[in-house]
N, C-alpha and C positions, 0 to 999 in steps of 0.2 A: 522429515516430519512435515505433516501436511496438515494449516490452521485454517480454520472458514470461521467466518464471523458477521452475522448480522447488525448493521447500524441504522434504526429507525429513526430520520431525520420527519421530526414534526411540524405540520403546516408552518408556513409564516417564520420559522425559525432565525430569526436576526442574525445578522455579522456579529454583532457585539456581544451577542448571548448565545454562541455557538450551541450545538450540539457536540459534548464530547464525552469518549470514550475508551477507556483504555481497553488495551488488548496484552495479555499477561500470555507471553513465549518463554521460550527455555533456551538457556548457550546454544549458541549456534552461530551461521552466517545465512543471512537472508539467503536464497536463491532466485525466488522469483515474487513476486507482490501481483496479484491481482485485482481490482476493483470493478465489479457488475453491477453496471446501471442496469434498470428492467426497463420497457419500454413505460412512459409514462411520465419521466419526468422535466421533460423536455430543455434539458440543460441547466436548469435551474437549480438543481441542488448541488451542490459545490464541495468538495472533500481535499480534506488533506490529510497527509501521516507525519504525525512528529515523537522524536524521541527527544525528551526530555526536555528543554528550553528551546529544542532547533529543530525546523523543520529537514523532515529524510526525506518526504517525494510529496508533489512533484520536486524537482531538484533547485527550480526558480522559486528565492524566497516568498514573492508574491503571489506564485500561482495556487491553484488549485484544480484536481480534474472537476469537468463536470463533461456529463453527454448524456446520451437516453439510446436504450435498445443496444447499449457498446460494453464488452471486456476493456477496460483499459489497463493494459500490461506492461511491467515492469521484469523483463526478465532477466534475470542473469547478473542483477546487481550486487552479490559478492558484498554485501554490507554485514560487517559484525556487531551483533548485537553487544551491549553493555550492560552491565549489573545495572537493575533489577530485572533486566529483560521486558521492560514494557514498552511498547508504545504504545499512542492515543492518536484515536480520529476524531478531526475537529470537521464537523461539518454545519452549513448551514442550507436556509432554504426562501429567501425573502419572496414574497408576494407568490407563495404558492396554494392551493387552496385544500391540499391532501398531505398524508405522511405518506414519507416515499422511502423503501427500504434498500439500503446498498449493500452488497455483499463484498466482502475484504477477503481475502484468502491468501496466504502467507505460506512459501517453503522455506524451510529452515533444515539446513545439513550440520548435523551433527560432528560435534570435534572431531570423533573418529571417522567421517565421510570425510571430511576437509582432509587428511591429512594421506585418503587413498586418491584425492583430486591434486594435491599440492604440487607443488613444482612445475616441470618442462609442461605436463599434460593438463594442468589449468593454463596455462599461459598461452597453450597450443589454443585451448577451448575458446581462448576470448579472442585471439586476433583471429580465428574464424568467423566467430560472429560477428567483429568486428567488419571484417570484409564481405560478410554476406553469405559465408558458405557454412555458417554454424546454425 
């Protein structure tokens, strides 16, 4: 299952009064998370993905993507989702002078895919990529 989702971060949007937004998925295990800056926002607008009290990506508690004209990709991260299946994007935008819109795009493999991936043949999957040949 493949999830696209627009988040229109607004001029000036402060750290402390984030921009946030939930994103409503179905059971599953992530596979891959995407995030597309469009050219224009020149690194300054800032996102992160949190489930539930904790942030999931980036993976350092402190951070946050931000870029301009970049995919920033998360593949392969094997993360299961929890009842209610939401996550939310917190983003902001300080001293910016336009809204800037991010795109989030989310794979999600379903119970029954995970379970024709499971064993020898996922484990095979990650230490390839792991090593650079996946």
């Amino acid at each position: 299952m493949f999830y696209d989702f627009a988040v229109t971060v607004t001029a000036n949007t402060l750290e402390n009064v984030p921009k946030e937004q939930e994103i409503k998925l179905t059971a599953g295990v992530i596979q891959k998370v995407h995030v597309l800056y469009p050219p224009g926002p020149h690194g300054m607008v800032k996102l992160r993905i949190m489930e539930g009290g904790h942030q999931y990506l980036p993976s350092n508690p402190e951070g946050y993507f931000w870029s301009d004209d970049e995919v920033v990709k998360a593949d392969d991260e094997y993360y299961e989702l929890k009842e209610p299946y939401i996550l939310k994007v917190v983003a902001f935008s300080p001293d910016t002078t336009y809204n800037h819109t991010i795109g989030v795009r989310i794979s999600i493999l379903r119970p029954e895919e995970i379970e024709k991936q499971s064993g020898l043949f996922l484990l095979l999957r990650k230490f390839l990529k792991l090593v650079g040949l996946g």
